[in-house]
N, C-alpha and C positions, 0 to 999 in steps of 0.2 A: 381761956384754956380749952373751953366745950369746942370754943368755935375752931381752934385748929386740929381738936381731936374731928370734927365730923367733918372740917375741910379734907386732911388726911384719910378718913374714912375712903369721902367721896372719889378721892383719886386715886387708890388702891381698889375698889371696888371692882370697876371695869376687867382691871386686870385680873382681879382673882377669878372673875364667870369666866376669861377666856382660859385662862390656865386649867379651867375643872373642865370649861368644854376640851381642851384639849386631851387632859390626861381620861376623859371618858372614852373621846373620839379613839385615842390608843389601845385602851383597855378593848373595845370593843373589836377593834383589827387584829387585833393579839389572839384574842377569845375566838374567832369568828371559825364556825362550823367551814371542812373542807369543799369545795365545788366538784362535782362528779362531772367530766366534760366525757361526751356524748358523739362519737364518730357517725358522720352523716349514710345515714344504706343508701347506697344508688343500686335501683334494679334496674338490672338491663330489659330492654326489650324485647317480649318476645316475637320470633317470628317462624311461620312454616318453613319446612323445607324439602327437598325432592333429592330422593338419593339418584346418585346416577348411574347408570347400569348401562353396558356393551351392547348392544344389539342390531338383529338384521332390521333395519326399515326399508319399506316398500314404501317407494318411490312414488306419484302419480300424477297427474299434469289434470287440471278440468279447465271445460271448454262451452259453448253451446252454440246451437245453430238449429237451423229451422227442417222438418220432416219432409222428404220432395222423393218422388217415385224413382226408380234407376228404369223405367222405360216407359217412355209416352209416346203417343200418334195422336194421328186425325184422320178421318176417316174417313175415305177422298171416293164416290165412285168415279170407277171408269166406263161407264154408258151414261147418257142422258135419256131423261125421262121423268115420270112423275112419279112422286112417292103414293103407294096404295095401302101400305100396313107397315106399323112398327109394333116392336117387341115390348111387352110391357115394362122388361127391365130399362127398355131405351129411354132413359131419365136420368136427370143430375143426382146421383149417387146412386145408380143402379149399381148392381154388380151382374154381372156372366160370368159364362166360362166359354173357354176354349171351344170353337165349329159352331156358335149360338148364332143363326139369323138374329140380324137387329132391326135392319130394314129390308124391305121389297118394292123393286120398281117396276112401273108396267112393263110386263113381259109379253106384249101384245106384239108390239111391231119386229120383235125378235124370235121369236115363231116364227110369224110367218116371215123373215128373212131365214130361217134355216129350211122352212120347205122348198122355197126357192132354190137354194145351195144344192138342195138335196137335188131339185129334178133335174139343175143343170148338172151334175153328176151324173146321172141315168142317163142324158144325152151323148154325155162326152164318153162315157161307156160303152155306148148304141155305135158310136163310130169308130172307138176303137175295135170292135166286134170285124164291123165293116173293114175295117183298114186290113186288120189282119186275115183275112179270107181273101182281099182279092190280093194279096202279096204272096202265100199261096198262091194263088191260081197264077201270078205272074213268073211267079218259078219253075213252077212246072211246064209252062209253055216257053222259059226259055232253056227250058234244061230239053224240050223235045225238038224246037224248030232253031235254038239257036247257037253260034258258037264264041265261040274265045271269049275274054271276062266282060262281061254285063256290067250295065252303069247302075251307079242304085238307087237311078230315076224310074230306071226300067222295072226295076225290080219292088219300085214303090216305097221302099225304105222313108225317105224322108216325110212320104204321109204315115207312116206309120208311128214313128217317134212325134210331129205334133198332136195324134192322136191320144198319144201317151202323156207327153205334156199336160193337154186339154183334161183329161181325167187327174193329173197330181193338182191342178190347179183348184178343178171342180175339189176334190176329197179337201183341201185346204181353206175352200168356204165355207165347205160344211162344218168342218171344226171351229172356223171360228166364228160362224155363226150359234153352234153351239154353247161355244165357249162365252161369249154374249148375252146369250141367253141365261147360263149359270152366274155373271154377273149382276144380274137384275134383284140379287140375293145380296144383303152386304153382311160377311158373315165375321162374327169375330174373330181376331188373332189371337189372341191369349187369353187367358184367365181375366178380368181388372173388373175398372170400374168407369164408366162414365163420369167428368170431370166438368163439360159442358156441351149441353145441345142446342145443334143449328135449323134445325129441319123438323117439320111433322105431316102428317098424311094431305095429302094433294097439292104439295109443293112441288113444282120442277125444278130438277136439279141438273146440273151441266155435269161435265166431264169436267173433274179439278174441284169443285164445289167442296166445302169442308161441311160432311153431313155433323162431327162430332168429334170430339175432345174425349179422349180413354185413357188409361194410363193401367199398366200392371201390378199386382197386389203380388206377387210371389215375393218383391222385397225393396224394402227400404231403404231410402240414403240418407246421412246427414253429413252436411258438410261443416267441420267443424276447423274455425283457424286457431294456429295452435304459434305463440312467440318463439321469436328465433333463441331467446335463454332459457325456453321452457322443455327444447329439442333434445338435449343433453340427457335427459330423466328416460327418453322413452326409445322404444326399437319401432322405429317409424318403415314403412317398405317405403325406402327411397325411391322404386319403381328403376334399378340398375337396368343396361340395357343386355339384353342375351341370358336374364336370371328372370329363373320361372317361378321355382319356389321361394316364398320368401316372408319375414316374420309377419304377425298378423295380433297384436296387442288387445286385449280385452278390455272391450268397455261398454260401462254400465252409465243408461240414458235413466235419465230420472225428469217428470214430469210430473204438475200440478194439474187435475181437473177435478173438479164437481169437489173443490176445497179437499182432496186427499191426494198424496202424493203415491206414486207408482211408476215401477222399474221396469226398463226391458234391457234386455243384455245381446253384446253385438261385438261387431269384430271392425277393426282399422284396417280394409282391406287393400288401400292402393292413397298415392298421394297425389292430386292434382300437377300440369305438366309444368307450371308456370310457378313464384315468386308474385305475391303481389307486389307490384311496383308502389303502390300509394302506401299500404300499411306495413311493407315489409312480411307479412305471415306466410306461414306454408300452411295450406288448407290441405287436412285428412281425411278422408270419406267412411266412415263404418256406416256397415251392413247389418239389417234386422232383418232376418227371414221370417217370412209370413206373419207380416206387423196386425196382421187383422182375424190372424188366429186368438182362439178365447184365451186365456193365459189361466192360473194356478187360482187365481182368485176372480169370484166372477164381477166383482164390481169395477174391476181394471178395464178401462176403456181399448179398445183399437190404437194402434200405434195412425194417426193418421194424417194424410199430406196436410202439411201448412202446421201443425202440432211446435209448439215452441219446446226445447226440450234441454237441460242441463246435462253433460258427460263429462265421466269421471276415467280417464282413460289409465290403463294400467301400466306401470314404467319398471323401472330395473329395480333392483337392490342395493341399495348400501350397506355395509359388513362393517362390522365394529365402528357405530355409531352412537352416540348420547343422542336421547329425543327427551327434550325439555317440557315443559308449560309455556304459552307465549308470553307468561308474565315474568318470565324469571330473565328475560332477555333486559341488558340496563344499558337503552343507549342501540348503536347497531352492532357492538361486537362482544358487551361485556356481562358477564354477573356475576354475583357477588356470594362467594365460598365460605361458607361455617369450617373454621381451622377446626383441630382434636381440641384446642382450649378454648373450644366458644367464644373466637375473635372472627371478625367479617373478614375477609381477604377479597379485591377487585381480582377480576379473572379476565384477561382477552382469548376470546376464542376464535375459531374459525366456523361462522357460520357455511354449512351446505345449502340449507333452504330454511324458510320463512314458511308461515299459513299464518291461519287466524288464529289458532289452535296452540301449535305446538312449533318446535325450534327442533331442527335434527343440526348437530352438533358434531364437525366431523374432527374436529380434534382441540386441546386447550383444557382439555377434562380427564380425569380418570374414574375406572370405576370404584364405587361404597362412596364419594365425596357431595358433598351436601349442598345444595344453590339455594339458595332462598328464592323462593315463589310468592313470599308477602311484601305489601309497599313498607317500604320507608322513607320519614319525610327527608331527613338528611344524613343519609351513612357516611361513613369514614372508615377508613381503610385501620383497621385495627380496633374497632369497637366492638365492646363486649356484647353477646347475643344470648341468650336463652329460648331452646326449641319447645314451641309451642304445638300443643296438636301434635306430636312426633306417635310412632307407631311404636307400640313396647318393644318389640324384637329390633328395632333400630335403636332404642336407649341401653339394650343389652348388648347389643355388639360395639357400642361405644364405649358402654361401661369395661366390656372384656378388654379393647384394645387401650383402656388408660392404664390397665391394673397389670398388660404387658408389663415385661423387665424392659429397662431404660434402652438395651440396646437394638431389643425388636422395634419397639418406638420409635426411637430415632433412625431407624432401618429406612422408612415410607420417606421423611421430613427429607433426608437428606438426596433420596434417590429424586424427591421433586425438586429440588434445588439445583443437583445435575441434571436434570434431564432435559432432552434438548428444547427448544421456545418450540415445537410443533405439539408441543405436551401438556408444558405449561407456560405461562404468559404468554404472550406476541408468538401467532402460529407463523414459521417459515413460507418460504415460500413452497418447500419442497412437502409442507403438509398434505395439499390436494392430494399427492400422489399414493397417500399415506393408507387413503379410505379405498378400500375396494370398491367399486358398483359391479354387480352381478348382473349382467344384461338380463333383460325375463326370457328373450328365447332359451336361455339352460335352463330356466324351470316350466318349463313346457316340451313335450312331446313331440309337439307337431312341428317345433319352430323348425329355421333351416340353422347349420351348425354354417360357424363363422362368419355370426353377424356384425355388425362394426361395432367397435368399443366406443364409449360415452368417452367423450374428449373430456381432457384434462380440466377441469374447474381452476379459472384464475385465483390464486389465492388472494384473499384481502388481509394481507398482515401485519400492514401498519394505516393505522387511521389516517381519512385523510390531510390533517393537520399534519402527523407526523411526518409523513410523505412529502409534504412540504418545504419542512422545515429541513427535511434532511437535503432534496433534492438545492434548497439553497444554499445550506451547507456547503454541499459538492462543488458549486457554481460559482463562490465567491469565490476571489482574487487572494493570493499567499498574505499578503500583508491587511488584509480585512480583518476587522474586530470577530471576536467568538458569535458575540449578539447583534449582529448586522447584518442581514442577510441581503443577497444582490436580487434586483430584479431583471424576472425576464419578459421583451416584450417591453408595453408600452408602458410607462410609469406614472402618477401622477404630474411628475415633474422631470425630467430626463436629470444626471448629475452636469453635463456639461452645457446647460441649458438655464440651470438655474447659475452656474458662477457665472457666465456670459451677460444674465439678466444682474446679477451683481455689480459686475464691474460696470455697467452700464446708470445705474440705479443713481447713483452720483450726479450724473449729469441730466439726469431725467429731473432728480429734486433739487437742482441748481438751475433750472430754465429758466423760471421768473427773474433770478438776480441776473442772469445774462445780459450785457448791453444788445440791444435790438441789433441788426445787422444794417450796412450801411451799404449803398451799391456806388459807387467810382462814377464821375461823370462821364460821360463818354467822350473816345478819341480813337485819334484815326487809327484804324488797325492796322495798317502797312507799319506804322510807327510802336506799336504796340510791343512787345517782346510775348514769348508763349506762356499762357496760363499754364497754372499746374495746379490740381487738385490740395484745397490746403490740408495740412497732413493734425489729423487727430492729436492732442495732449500726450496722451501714452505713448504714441509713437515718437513723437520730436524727442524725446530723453533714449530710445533704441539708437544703439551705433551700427552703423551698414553691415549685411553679412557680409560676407566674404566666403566664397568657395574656390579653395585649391583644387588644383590635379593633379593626381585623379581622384584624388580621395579626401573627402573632407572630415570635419571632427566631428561628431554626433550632437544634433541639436538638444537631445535631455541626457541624462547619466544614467551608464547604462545600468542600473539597477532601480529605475523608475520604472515604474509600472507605465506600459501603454493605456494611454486614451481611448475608448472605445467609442467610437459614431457611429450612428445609425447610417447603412447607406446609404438611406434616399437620399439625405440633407448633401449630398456633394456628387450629385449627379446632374451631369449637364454635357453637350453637344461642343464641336470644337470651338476652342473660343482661343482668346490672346491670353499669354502668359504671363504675368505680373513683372515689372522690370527688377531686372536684374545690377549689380554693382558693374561699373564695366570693365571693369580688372577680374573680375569671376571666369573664369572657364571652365565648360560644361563639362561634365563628366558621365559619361553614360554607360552608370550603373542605376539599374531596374530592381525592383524587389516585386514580388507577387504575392497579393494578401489571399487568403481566401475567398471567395465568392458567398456573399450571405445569401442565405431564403427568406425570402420574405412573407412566405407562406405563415397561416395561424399556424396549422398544424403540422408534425414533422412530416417531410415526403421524404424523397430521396434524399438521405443526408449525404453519401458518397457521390453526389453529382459536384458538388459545388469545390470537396478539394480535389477531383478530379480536372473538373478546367482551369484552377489553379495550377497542378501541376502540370496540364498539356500545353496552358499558357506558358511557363517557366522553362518545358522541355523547345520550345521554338524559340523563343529568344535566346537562349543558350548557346542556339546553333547558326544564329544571326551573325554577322560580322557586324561589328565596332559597337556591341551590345554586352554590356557585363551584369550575371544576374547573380542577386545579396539574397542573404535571406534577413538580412536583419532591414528592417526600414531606415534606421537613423544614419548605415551608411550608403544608402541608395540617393541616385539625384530624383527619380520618379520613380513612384509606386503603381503600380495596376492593381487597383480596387474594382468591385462589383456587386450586383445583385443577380438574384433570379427567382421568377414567380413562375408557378407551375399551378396549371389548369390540365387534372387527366394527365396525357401523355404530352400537352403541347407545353416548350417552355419557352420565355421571354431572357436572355440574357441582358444585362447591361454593365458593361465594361468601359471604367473610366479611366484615364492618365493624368495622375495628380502631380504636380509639383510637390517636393517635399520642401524646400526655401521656403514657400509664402502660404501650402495650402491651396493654391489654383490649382482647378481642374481646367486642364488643358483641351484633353478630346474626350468626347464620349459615343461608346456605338450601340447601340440595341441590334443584338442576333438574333431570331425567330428559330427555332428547331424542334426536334421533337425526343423521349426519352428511348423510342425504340430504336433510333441508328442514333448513337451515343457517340461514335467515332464521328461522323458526321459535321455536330453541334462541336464537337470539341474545336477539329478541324477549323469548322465558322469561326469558332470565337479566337482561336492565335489569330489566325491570317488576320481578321478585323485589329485586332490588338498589334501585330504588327504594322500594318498600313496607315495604325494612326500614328502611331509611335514614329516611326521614320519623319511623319509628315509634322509630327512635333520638334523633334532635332531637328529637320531644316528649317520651320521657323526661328527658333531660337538658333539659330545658326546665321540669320540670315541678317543680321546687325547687332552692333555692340549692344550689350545687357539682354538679348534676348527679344528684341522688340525693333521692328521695323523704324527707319528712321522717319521723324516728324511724327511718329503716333505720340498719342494722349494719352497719360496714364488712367489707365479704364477704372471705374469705384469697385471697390469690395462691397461684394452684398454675400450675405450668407440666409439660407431656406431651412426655416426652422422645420421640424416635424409639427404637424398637425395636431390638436388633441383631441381624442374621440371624448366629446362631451354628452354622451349617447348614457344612456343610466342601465347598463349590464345588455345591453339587447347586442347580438351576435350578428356579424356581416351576414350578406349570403352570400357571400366569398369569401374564401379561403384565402386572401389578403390579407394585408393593413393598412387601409383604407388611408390613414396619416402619409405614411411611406410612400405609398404610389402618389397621392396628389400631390407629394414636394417632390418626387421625381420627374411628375410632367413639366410642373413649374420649374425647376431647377434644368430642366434641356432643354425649356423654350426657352429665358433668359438668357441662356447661351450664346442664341441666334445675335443679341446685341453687342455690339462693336465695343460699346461705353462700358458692359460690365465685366468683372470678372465673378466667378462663383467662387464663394471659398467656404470652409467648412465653420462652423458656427464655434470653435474653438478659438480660430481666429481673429485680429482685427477686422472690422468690417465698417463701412460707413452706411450700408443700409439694410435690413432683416426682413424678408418675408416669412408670415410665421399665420396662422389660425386657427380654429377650430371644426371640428367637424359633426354633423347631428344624424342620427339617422329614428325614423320611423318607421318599423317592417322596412320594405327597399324601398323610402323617399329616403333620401339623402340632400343636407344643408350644408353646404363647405361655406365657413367665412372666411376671408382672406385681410390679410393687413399688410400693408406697406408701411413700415415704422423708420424715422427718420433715427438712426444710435446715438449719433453725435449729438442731439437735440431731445430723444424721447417721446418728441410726436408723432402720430399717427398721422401719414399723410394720404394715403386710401385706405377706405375700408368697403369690401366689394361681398354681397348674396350672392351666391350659383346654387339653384337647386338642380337636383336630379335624381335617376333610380340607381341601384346597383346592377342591375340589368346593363343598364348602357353606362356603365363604368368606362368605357374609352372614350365617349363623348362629351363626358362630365369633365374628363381630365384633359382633355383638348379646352373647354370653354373657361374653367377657371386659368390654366395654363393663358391663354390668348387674353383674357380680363387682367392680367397681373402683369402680363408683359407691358402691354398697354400704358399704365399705370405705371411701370418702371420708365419707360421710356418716356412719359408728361414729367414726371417729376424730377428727371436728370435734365430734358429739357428747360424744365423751370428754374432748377438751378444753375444752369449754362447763362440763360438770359439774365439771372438774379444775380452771376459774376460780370458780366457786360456792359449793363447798364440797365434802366428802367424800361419797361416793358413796351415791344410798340405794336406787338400783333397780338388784334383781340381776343384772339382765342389761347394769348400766354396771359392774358388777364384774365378770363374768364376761370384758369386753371387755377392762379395764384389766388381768386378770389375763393374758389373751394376747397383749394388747402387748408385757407384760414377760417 
């Protein structure tokens, strides 16, 4: 009985410790003191800030440039002879003045040439004495013994006038023998200083001899060049012509010697005649009068030539302007606003000017509103701030403005929510106009009245990203995504360039499985029937066009968006036209694209749909020529480019088939932008005289194509890619474009090919890349088999951008070449096996 009582014990046992730990564990949860839970304090941080206040700022531009006299000589006598005394100032940094002897030359042989002078004078007197007494005496004897009029040999006259003579001649040596002799004195012209001396006592000196180098001390020049953006700030004397008075800008020269810095102050009195051509600057000259007078303080040195010197030139005013800290600037346009609830707010503004110092602020701000001028590591637009270091009477006028009634409060909030972006956020464009500048001639006296006004400052309103984004915006196509922006110019990858390499891409990675190619035995060619080029995969499933007349049905629908090609890639010289069905009849209806630029930068944009429409306005007036505006129902399109160098421009206008994508003819016009009518003129007439000469080919046998010709291959001329890492042509080209345009009109020149646009079918692609170093320039070139994927030349042309026409002659004449071996090769590759060694020697470097 024990042992089932302590068996039973042992198995209740367990259970009772867990039951009491339980009801303890409970009692204890039950019982358990409250928890006092503790909201976390975040303190904001604090930061300075800068209220901002309306004000006139004074404007200023500095500069520097080197101390050089506004008048120097040399000091030349005009007698020869030997130096016998100079002036003890006569030394490299003497100073004189004005009538000073400097030097003296022997005056010996010049003496005695004026006594000389002198006695022949006293002679020549002696006989005038004589002349005129016996001329007398000849009067009187013929006035007693003679009659009717006397000759005035008789009467002696004409000795009596050389007489005269002789004495103006004599008085005229003596003067300038005098005058010779006061030469032998070399006396100063002005005030200065000697600069360098050539001569000293018992030198002979010539006539022309430079005894010394002097220069004038009454005043100072400095030339100082000043940026074409920096021109706007200040009232420069543009030097107008037939204007006498005119402004003259205050500036103060600051200078370092003997380790202390000191000031002289001077005027912008005249601006040099010229533009420097190399740095672009307008050099302004101020004037320091008497630079080597003692000045206010006596340890101030002499303003002196060759002296390196700092100017701080004095400029307009700007009226109702913010001038910040340069710390408070976040970025190049923004900073960051203490709201009335101590929240950060980002701010764009319209910056006027930049220093080291300080930010003038022409609009984006109002006045009493708060910028932070302390760093922080990383704000956000709505975080809470606490003003650090703030000034009491600025915590009081915030205090007053909170304790305002709700309605005056919310008075400011809502006037900054309407007001316009030149106020707050994103300044207008119309901001610049916003800020006054006060030229400085109105606050000065002297200036002249109606000096020119400071041109309008560009506004920068929207950052450059935005500008971007928006200008893409504008640019993309109706049916383009919101987030897709198009590009302009050259792209990594053109759009109709990567589907072309798409559709091609197949058979590129299908090469290996390819059965090898097999060539025909040979046989006699009289017996032979005529090859015909074998026609691509993709093509054998297309059923023949067919075009009605006059009018046919649009090859895409018409609410497709057009295809956009680059024009180089379908420019080319007359060639043959792709065959046609021969039940087609042609229809000639023309359509006229616009003429693209192929320039980087925009030139003339109204040139190009200008010969558009002078091209359009001739053919109109053409007989048996019908002109679309739409392409899809046109039989030919006239497409173009043009590159403009200055005033000279390149036209090229081509005549496309619209059926296949051949380019039929192509012309390059030369003309220039000043006779505009001229170049227009050029370009119809050229456009018409291909055009006719394209209807009568394609007129001139069934399908368009001479009877027994050979259907020519389709090759299409990719755009080049500039593989160059950001570095800028030195041409105003596109470097890509022009070299597939040279390439795509020399090709032309071949019978075998046709050009067609890279949209296209094609059986062979010229395409490569382009490098440039400064102006070397590397074009690679590739001749790419499509149908196959190989690469069957690959060709270097180096050259400069300098001789960019000769660059595009040599890769053009390399690629023809090359087209022309490997249609070759493949002629002989349909024939039979190869029997001339230089069609082996070409099959062996294909492979």
């Amino acid at each position: 009985m024990k042992r089932v009582l302590l068996r039973t014990i042992r198995a209740l046992l367990p259970l009772i410790i867990v039951a009491a730990a339980a009801f303890a564990a409970v009692t204890m949860i039950m019982n358990r003191p409250p928890v006092e839970t503790l909201t976390p304090v975040i303190e904001p941080p604090g930061v300075r800030v800068h209220e901002v206040s309306l004000q006139d700022a004074s404007l200023s531009v500095t500069s520097q440039g080197t101390v050089q006299p506004r008048t120097e000589s040399q000091l030349v006598p005009e007698i020869a002879g030997r130096v016998t005394w100079v002036a003890p100032s006569f030394a490299e940094g003497g100073f004189f003045e004005a009538g000073d002897v400097l030097v003296e030359i022997d005056p010996f042989d010049y003496e005695q040439a004026l006594v000389g002078a002198r006695s022949q004078l006293a002679q020549a007197r002696l006989r005038l004495a004589q002349e005129e007494a016996e001329a007398e005496v000849a009067q009187r004897e013929w006035n007693t013994l003679g009659s009717g009029d006397p000759r005035e040999l008789a009467l002696r006259k004409p000795q009596l006038e050389d007489a005269r003579a002789s004495v103006a001649a004599a008085e005229a040596a003596v003067e300038r023998a005098t005058r010779d002799l006061q030469r032998a004195e070399i006396v100063a012209p002005y005030a200065g200083r000697v600069r360098t001396k050539n001569v000293d006592i018992g030198q002979y000196v010539r006539v022309g001899d430079a005894l010394a180098t002097v220069y004038a001390v009454d005043v100072a020049e400095i030339r100082l060049p000043l940026p074409d953006d920096e021109l706007a700030y200040l009232d420069l004397p543009l030097s107008y012509r037939g204007v006498q008075q005119q402004v003259r800008p205050l500036v103060t020269l600051h200078a370092t010697f003997a380790g202390e810095t000191h000031a002289w102050d001077g005027l912008i009195v005249r601006t040099e005649s010229e533009i420097d051509s190399v740095s672009r600057m307008v050099h302004a000259i101020a004037e320091v009068p008497d630079p080597y007078a003692p000045g206010p303080n006596p340890n101030r040195p002499p303003l002196a030539v060759g002296m390196y010197v700092e100017a701080e030139i004095n400029g307009r005013t700007a009226r109702d302007v913010a001038v910040l800290p340069r710390q408070a600037l976040r970025g190049r346009d923004q900073v960051l606003v203490v709201t009335p609830d101590d929240r950060l707010s980002f701010r764009t503004i319209a910056v006027l000017r930049t220093s080291t110092e300080s930010v003038i602020v022409r609009s984006g701000l109002q006045a009493g509103e708060l910028v932070v001028i302390s760093p922080l590591d990383t704000p956000t637009d709505g975080m809470r701030v606490q003003l650090a270091d703030a000034d009491p009477g600025l915590l009081e006028r915030r205090a007053a403005a909170a304790a305002a009634p709700p309605s005056q409060a919310a008075a400011p909030a809502a006037q900054r929510i309407d007001a316009p972006a030149s106020q707050v956020g994103a300044p207008a464009a119309t901001a610049a106009s916003d800020v006054p500048i006060e030229p400085a001639a109105a606050r000065r006296a002297e200036a002249a009245p109606g000096a020119p006004p400071v041109p309008a400052e560009p506004a920068a309103a929207v950052r450059p990203g935005a500008a971007r984004a928006v200008a893409a915006t504008e640019q993309a196509p109706p049916g383009a995504p919101g987030g897709e922006a198009t590009t302009a110019g050259r792209a990594d990858q053109p759009q109709w360039l990567a589907s072309l390499l798409a559709e091609r891409r197949p058979a590129a990675e299908n090469l290996r499985s390819r059965p090898p190619r097999t060539r025909p035995a040979p046989e006699n060619p009289r017996s032979r029937p005529p090859r015909t080029r074998p026609v691509p995969e993709n093509l054998r499933s297309r059923p023949p066009r067919t075009r009605p007349a006059p009018a046919r049905p649009a090859r895409r629908p018409p609410d497709a968006e057009p295809v956009s090609r680059p024009a180089a890639t379908v420019a080319a010289a007359p060639r043959r036209p792709a065959p046609r069905t021969p039940d087609a009849a042609p229809a000639n209806v023309v359509a006229v694209a616009s003429f693209a630029s192929l320039n980087r930068a925009t030139g003339d944009a109204e040139l190009g749909p200008a010969l558009s429409r002078a091209v359009a306005a001739r053919l109109a007036s053409s007989d048996g020529i019908a002109v679309s505006e739409n392409e899809s129902d046109a039989t030919y399109v006239v497409r173009g480019g043009l590159q403009q160098v200055g005033p000279l421009v390149r036209v090229t206008a081509r005549i496309v088939d619209t059926a296949n994508g051949a380019v039929l003819h192509a012309a390059k016009i030369d003309g220039s932008t000043a006779d505009r009518p001229a170049l227009e003129a050029d370009v119809a007439a050229a456009v018409i005289e291909h055009l006719t000469a394209s209807l009568g080919s394609t007129a001139s046998a069934p399908g368009g194509m001479a009877a027994g010709a050979t259907t020519p291959s389709a090759l299409a001329v990719l755009p080049f890619d500039d593989l160059s890492a950001g570095s800028a042509s030195a041409l105003d080209v596109e470097l890509g474009s022009v070299i597939a345009e040279a390439i795509a009109e020399r090709l032309s020149t071949l019978a075998a090919v046709a050009v067609v646009t890279p949209g296209d079918e094609a059986a062979w692609a010229v395409g490569g890349g382009i490098q440039r170093i400064g102006t070397m320039v590397r074009v690679t070139a590739r001749l790419t088999d499509v149908r196959s994927g190989a690469v069957v030349t690959a060709v270097k042309v180096d050259g400069t951008v300098e001789a960019l026409a000769d660059l595009q002659s040599r890769v053009a004449a390399v690629m023809t070449e090359s087209v022309r071996e490997a249609l070759a090769g493949e002629s002989v590759a349909r024939s039979g096996p190869a029997t001339d060694p230089a069609t082996r020697r070409r099959e062996g470097r294909r492979s």
